[in-house]
Backbone bond lengths (Angstrom), bond angles and torsions (degrees), N, CA, C in turn:
res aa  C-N    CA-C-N  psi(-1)  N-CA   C-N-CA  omega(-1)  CA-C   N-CA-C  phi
1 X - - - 1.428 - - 1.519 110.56 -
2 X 1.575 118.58 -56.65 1.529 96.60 152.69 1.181 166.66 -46.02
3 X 1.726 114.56 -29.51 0.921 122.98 121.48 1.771 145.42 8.33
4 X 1.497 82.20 -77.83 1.301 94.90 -178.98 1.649 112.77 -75.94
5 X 1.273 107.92 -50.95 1.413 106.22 177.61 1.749 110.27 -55.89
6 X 1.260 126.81 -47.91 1.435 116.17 169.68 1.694 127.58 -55.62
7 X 1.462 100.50 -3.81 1.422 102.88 177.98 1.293 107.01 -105.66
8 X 1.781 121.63 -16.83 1.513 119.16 158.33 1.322 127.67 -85.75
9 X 1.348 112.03 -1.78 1.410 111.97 161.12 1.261 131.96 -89.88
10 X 1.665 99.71 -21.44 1.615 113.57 178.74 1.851 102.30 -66.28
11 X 1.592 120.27 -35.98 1.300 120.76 -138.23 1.851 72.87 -101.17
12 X 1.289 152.86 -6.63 1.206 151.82 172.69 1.448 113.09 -76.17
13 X 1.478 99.67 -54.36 2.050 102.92 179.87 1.475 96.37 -84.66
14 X 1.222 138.30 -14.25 1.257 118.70 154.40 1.426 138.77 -52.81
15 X 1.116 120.18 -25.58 1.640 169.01 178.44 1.149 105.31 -52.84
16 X 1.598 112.14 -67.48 1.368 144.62 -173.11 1.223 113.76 -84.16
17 X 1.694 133.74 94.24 1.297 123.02 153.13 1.528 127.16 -104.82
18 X 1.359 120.38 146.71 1.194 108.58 168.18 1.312 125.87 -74.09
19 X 1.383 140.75 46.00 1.428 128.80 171.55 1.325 90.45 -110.84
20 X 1.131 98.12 163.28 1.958 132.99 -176.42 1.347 101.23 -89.03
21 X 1.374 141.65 60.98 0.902 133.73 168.49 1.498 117.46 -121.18
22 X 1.693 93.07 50.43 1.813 87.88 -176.98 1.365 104.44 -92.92
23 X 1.154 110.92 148.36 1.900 110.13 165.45 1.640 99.68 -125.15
24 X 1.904 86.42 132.41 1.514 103.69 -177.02 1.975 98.74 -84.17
25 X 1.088 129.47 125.62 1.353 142.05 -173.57 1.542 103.26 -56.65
26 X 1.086 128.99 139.61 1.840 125.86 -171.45 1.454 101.62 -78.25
27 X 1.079 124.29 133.52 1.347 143.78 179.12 1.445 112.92 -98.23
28 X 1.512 128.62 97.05 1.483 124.03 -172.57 1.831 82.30 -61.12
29 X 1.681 99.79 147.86 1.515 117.33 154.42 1.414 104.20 -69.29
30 X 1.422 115.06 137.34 1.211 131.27 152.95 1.553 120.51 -67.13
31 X 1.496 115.15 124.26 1.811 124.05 -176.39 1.610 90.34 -83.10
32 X 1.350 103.13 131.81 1.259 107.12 158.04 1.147 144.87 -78.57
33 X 1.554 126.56 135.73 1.832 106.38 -140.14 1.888 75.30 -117.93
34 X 1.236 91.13 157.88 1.544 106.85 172.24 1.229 118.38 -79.13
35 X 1.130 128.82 142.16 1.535 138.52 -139.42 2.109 84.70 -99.96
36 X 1.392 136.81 142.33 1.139 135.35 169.79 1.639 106.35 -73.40
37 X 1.077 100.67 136.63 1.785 112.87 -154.21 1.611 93.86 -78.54
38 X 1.480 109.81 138.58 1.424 128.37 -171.16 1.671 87.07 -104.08
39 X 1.759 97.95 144.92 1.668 118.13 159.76 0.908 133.92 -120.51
40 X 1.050 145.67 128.67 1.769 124.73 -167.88 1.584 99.20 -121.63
41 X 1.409 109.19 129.73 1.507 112.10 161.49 1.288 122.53 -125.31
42 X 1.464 112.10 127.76 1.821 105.13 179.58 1.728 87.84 -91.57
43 X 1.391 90.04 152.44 2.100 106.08 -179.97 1.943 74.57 -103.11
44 X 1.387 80.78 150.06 1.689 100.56 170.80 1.210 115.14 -71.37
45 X 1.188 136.57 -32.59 1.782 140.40 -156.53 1.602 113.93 -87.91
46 X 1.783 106.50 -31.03 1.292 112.48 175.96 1.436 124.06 -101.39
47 X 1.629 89.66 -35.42 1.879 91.09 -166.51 1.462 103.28 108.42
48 X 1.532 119.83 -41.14 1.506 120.77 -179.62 1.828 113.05 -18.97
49 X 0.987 131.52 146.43 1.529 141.56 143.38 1.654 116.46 -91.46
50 X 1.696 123.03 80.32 0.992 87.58 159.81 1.871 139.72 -116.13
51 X 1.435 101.35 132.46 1.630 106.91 -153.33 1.915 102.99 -106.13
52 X 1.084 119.62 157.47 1.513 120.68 -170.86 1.820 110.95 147.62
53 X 1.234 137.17 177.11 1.213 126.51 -145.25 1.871 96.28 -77.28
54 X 1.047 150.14 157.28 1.430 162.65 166.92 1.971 90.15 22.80
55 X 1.229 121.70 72.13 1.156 119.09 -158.83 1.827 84.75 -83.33
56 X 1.118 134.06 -30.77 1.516 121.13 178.41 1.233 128.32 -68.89
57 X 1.619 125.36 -1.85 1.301 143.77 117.96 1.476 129.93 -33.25
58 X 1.516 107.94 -48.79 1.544 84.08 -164.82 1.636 123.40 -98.78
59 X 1.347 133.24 134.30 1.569 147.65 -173.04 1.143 105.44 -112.24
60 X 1.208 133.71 122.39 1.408 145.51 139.23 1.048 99.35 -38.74
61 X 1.564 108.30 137.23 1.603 117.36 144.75 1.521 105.92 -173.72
62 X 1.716 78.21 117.30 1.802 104.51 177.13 1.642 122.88 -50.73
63 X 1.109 105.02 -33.21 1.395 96.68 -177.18 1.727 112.77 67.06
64 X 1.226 135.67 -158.68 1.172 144.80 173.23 2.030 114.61 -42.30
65 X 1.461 105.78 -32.58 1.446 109.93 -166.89 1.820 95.61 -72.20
66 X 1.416 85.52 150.98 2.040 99.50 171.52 1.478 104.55 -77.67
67 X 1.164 108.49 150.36 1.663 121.96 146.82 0.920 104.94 -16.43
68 X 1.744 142.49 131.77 1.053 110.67 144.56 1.878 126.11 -89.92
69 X 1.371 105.47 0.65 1.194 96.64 157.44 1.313 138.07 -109.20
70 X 1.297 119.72 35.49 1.306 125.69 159.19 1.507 118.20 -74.01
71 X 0.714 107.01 164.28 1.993 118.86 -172.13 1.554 90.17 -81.15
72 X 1.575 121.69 142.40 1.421 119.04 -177.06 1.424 95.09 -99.36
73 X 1.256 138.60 -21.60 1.250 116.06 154.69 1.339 132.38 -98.58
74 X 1.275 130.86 148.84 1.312 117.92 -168.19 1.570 90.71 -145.46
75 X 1.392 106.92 149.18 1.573 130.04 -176.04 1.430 95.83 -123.34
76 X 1.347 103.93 126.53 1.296 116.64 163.89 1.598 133.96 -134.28
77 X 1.293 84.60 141.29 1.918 93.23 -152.89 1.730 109.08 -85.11
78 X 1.530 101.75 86.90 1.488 104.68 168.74 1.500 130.13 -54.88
79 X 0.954 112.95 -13.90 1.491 120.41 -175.49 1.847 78.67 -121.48
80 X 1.108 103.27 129.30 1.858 113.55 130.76 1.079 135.02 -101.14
81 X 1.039 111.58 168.69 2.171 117.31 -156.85 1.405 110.78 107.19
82 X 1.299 103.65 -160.12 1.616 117.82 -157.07 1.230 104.57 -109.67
83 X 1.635 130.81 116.31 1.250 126.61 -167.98 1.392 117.03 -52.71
84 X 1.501 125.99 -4.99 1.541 122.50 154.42 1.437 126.80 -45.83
85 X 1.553 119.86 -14.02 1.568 132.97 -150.36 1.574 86.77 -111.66
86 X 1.241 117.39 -28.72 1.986 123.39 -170.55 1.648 97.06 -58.32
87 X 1.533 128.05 179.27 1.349 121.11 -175.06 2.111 69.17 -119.00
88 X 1.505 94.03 176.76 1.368 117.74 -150.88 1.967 103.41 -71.34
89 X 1.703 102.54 -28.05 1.262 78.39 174.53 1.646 116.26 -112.80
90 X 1.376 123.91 47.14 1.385 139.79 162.78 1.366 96.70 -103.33
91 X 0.932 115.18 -33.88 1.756 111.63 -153.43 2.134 93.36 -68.61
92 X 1.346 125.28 -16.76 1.859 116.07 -166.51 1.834 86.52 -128.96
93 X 1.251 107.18 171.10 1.164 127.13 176.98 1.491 114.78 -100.40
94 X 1.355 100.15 147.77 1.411 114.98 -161.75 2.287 111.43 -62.06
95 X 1.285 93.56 -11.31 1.297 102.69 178.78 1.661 98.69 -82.21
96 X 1.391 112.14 -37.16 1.539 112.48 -170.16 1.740 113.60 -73.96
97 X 0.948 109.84 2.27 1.908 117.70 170.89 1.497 107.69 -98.03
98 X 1.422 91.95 150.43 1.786 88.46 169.61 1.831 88.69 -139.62
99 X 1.373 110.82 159.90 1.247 127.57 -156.96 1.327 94.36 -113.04
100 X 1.565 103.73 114.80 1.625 106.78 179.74 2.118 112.14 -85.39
101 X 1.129 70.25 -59.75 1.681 78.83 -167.52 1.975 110.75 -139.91
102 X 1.237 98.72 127.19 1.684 97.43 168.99 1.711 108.44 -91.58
103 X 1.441 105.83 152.99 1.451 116.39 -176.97 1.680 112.39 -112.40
104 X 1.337 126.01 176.74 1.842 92.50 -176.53 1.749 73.03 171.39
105 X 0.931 109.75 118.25 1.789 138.46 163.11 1.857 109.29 -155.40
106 X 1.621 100.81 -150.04 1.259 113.39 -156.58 1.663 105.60 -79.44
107 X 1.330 113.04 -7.16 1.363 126.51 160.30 1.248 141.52 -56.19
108 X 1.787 107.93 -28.63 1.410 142.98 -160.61 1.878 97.12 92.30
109 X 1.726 101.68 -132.78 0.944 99.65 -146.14 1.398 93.72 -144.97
110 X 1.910 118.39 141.82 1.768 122.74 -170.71 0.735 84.34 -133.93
111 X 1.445 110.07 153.58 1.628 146.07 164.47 1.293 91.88 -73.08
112 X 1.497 140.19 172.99 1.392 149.65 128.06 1.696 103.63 -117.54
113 X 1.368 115.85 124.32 1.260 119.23 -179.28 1.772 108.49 -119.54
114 X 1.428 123.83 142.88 1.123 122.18 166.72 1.725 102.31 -117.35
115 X 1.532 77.31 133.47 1.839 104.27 -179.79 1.736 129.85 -80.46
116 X 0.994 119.70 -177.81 1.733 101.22 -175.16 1.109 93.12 -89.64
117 X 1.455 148.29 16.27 1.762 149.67 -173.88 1.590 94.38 -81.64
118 X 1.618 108.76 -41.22 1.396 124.45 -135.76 1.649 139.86 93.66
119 X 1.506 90.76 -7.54 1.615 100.45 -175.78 1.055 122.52 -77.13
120 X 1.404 158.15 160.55 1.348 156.65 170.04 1.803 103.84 -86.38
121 X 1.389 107.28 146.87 1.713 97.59 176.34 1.859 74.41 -166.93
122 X 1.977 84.24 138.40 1.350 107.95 -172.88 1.251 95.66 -98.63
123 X 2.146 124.09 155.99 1.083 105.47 155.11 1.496 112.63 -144.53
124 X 1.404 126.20 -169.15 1.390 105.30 162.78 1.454 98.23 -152.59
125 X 1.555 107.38 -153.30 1.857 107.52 -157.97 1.830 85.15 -73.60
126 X 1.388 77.27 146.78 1.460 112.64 165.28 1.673 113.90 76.83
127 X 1.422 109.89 8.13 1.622 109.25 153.54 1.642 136.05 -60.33
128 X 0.962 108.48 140.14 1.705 92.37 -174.13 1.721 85.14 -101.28
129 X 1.872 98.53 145.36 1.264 126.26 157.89 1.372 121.25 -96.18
130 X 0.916 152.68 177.17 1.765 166.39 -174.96 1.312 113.54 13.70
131 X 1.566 110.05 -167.97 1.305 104.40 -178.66 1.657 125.12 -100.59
132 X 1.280 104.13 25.18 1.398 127.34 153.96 1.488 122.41 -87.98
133 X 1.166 121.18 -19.55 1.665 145.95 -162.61 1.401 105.27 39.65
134 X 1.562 108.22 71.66 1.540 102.42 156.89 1.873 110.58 -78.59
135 X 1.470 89.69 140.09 1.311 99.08 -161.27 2.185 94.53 -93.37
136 X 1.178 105.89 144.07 1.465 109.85 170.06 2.051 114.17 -73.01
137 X 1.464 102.86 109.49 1.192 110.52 -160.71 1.908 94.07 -78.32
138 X 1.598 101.98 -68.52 1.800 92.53 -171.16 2.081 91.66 -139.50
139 X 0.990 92.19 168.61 1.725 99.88 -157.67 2.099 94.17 -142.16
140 X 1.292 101.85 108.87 1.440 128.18 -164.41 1.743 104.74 -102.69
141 X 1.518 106.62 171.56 1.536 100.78 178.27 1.781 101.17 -76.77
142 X 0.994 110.45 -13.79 1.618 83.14 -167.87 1.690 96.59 -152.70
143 X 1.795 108.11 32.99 1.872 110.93 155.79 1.374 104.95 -154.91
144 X 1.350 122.34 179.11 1.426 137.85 166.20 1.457 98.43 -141.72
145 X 1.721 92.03 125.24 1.706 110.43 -172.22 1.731 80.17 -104.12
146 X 1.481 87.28 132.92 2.342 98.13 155.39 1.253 90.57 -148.24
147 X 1.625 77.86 150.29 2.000 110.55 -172.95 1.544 91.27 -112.45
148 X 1.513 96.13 119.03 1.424 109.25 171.48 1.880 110.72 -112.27
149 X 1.582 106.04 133.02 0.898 88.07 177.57 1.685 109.68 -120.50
150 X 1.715 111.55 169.71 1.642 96.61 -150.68 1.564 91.94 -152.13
151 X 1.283 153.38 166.10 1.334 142.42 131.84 1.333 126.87 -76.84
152 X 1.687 109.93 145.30 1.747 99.48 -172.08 1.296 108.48 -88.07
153 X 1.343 106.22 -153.54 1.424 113.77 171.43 1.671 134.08 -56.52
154 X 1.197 88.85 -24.67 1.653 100.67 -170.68 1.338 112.69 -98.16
155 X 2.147 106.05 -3.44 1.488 103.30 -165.68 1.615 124.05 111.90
156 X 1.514 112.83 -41.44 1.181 110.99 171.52 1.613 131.70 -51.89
157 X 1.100 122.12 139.94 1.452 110.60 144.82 1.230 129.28 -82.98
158 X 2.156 80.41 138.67 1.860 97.63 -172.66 1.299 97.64 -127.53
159 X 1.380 100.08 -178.53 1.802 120.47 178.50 1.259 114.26 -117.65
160 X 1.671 123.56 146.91 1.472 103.51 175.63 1.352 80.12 -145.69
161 X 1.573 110.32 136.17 0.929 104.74 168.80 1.406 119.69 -112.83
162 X 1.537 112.30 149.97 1.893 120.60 -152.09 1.421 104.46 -117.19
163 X 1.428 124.90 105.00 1.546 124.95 -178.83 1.867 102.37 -89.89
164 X 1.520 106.51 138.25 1.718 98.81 160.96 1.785 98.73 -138.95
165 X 1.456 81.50 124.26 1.018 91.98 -174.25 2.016 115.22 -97.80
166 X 1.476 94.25 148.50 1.562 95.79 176.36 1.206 117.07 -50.62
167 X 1.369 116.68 146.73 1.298 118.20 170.77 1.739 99.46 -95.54
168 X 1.667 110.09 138.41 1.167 114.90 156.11 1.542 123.90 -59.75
169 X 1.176 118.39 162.64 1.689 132.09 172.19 1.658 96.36 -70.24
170 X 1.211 118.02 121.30 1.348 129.37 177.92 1.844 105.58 -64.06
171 X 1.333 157.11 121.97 1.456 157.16 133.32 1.401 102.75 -10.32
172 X 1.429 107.77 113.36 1.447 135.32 155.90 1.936 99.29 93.19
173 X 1.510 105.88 29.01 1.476 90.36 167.63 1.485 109.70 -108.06
């Protein structure tokens, strides 16, 4: 072990001389570049400052992309007023019904839906449900298809279409 340590101390003050023979490496001077000229404008209406390179140049413009802070869904209220004025099945959401029983003779064919009131309300094609007004597209022995229509994210109008299906009679009720 001594040894070794006397052979790392030898190779340390070896390392180390006292002559003046350091050379500092040439350092090109740096040219000084002109800084890109700052503007500041206050708008009259706010007070804002806004300052940054030729800032009276620059305009947003989205082009094709959405807001990104708009809400991606948006509900919009075709009827205005007080949902007292809606008829009974606009006024709850299409999740808040449950589908008791379909009917089907020389008439075609009704949904019967019960509401969160408790009431029964019959319907058939081309009723509007909720306060989106998905409309009842076609009415089967054992579903009710509605076409809801909605805007997406970007704004467009879309379609979704909403199946509820009958519930079977549960075994042993």
């Amino acid at each position: 072990m001594l040894p070794g340590f006397l052979a790392a101390l030898l190779i340390v003050g070896a390392g180390c001389s006292d002559s003046k023979n350091t050379a500092v490496p040439s350092v090109a001077k740096a040219t000084p570049t002109t800084a890109p000229t700052v503007t500041s404008q206050m708008t009259q209406t706010t007070g804002v400052v806004i300052s940054g390179p030729n800032a009276a140049d620059y305009a947003y413009e989205p082009g094709d992309r959405r807001d990104p802070f708009a809400p991606i869904v948006s509900r919009e209220n075709k009827l205005s007023g007080k949902s007292s004025n809606l008829p009974p099945l606009e006024r709850y959401t299409i999740s808040e019904f449950k589908m008791t029983g379909i009917l089907w003779g020389g008439f075609g064919y009704k949904a019967m839906l019960e509401g969160p009131d408790g009431k029964g309300y019959f319907v058939h094609v081309g009723t509007f449900i909720g306060p989106n007004r998905a409309k009842v597209k076609t009415i089967t022995q054992d579903a009710l298809v509605l076409e809801e229509k909605f805007k997406n994210y970007m704004g467009a109008d879309d379609r979704r279409e909403i199946i509820i299906n009958l519930r079977k009679k549960q075994e042993g009720m």
